[in-house]
C-alpha positions in Angstrom: 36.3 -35.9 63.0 32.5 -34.7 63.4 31.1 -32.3 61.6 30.3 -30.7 64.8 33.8 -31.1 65.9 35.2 -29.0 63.1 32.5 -26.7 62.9 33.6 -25.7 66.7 36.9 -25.2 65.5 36.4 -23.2 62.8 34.2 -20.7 64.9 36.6 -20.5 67.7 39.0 -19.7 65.4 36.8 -17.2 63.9 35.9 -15.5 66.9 39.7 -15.7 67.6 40.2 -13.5 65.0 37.4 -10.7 66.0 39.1 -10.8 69.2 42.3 -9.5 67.5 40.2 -7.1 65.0 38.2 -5.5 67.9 41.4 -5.0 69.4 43.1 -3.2 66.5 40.0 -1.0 66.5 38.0 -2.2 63.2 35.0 -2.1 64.6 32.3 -2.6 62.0 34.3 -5.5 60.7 34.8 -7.3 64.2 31.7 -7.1 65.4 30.2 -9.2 62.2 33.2 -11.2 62.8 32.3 -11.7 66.3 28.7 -12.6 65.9 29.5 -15.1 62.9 32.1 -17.0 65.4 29.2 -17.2 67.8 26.7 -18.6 65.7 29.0 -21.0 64.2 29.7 -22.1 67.9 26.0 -22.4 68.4 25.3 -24.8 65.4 28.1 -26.9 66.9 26.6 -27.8 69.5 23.1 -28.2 68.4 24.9 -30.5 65.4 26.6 -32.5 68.8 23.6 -32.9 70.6 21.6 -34.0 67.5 24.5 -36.7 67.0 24.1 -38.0 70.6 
């Protein structure tokens, strides 16, 4: 696998799990979550495009 492959995974995964934090009502902690998944998603793809 890519590294941009398994970096995609890893911050779905991570924003998985602020999904399920930000619905047990920890908020402080699932919003980093949240915005740690999403920048983990966005270096995917800028890691897939720079491999194409």
């Amino acid at each position: 696998m890519k590294a941009g492959n398994i970096l995609l995974i890893i911050g779905l995964i991570v924003v998985a799990a602020g999904v399920v934090l930000s619905a047990k009502q920890i908020e402080p902690y699932a919003d980093y979550v949240l915005v740690v998944g999403a920048v983990l998603v966005v270096l995917s793809g800028s890691l897939r495009m720079r491999n194409k």
